[in-house]
PAVOKOL-481316 format. One record per residue (C-alpha): residue number from 1; x, y, z. Coordinates in Angstrom, 1 decimal. Layout:
N
<node n="NUM" u="X" v="Y" w="Z"/>
...
// end
This chain:
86
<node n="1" u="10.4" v="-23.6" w="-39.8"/>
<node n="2" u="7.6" v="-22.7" w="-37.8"/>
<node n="3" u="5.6" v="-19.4" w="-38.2"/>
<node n="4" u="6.5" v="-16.9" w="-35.4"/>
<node n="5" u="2.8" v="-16.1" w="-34.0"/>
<node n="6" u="2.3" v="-12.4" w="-33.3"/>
<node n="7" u="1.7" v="-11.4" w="-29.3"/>
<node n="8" u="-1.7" v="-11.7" w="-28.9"/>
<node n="9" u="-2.2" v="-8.6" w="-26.0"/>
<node n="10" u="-6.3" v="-8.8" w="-24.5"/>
<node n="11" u="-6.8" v="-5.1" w="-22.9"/>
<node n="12" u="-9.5" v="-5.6" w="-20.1"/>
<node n="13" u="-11.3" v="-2.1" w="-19.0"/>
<node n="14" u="-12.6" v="-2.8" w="-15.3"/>
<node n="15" u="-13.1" v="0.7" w="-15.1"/>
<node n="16" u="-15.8" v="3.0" w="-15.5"/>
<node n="17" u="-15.0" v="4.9" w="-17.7"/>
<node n="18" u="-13.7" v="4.6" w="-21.6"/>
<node n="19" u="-10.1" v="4.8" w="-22.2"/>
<node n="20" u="-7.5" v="5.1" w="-24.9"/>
<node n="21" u="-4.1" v="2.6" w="-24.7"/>
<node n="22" u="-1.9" v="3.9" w="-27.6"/>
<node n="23" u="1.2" v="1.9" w="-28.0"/>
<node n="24" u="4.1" v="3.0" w="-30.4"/>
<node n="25" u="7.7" v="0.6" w="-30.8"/>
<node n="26" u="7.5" v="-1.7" w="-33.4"/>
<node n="27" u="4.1" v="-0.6" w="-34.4"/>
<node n="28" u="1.8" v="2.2" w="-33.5"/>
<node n="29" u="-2.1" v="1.8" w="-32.7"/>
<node n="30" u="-4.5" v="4.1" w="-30.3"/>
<node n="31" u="-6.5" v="1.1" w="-28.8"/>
<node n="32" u="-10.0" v="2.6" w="-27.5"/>
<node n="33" u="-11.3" v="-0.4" w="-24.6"/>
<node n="34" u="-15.2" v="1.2" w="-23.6"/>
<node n="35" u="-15.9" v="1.1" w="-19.8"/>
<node n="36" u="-16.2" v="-2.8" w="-18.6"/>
<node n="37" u="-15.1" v="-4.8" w="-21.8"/>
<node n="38" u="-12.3" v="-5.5" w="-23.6"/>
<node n="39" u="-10.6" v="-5.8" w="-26.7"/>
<node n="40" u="-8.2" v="-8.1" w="-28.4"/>
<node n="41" u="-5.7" v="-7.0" w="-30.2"/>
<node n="42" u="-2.5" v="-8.3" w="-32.4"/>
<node n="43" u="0.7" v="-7.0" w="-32.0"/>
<node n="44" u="4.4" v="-7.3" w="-33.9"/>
<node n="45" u="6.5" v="-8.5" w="-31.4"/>
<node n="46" u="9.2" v="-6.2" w="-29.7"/>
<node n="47" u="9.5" v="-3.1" w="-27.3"/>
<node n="48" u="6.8" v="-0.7" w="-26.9"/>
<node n="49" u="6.1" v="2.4" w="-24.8"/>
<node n="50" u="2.3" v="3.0" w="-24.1"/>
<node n="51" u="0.3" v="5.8" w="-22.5"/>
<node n="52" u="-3.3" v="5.4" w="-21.5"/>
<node n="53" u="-5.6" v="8.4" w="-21.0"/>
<node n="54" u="-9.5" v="8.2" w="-20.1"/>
<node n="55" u="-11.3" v="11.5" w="-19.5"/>
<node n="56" u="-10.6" v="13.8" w="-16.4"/>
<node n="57" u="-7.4" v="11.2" w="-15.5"/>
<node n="58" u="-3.6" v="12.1" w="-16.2"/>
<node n="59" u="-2.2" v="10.0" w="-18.3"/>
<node n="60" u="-0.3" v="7.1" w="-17.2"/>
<node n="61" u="2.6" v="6.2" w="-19.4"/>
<node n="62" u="5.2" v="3.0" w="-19.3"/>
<node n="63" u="7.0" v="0.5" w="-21.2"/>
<node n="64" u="6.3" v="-3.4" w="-22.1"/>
<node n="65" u="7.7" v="-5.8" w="-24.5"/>
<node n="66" u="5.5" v="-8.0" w="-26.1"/>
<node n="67" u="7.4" v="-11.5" w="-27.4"/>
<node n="68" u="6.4" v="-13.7" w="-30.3"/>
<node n="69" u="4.1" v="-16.8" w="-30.0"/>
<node n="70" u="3.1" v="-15.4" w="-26.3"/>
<node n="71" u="-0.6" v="-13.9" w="-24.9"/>
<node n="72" u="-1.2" v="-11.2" w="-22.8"/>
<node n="73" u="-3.4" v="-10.2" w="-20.3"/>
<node n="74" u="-3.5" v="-6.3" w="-19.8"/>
<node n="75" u="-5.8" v="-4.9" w="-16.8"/>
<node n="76" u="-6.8" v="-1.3" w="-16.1"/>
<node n="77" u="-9.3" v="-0.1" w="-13.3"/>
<node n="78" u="-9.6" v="2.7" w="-11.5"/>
<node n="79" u="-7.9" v="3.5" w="-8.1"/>
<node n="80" u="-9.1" v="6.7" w="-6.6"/>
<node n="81" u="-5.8" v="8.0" w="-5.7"/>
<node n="82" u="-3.7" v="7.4" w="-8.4"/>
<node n="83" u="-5.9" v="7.4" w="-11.3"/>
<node n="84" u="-5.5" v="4.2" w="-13.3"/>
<node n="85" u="-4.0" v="1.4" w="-11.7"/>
<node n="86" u="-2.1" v="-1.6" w="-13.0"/>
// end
């Protein structure tokens, strides 16, 4: 049988400033992505909820589901309004 491949999830930061992306479901992990760059990361597979915070922004908080043997592309940047956008 073939290996099940954990969701590989790449967190791009097009903001300006740092932010935190903590994730808790199957696993938990606080994620820091620095302003402009991202970070690869490997997660079990399954539900999560998430909230991402950055400095002098509310948090923004949701839920994804990452499946097995599938990639991710995760973007943040900044919309003045709203704080972080997705």
């Amino acid at each position: 049988s073939k290996a099940m491949l954990k969701p590989q999830v790449t967190i791009h930061n097009h903001s300006e400033r740092d932010i935190v992306v903590g994730v808790d479901g199957p696993e938990s992990r606080f994620i820091e992505v620095p302003a402009g760059a991202h970070r690869k990361v490997y997660l079990r597979s399954g539900a999560y909820k998430y909230a991402v915070a950055a400095e002098h922004i509310s948090p923004v908080t949701g839920n994804k589901t990452f499946k097995a043997n599938h990639r991710y592309t995760w973007n943040f940047g900044v919309n003045q309004v709203q704080g972080l956008s997705f």
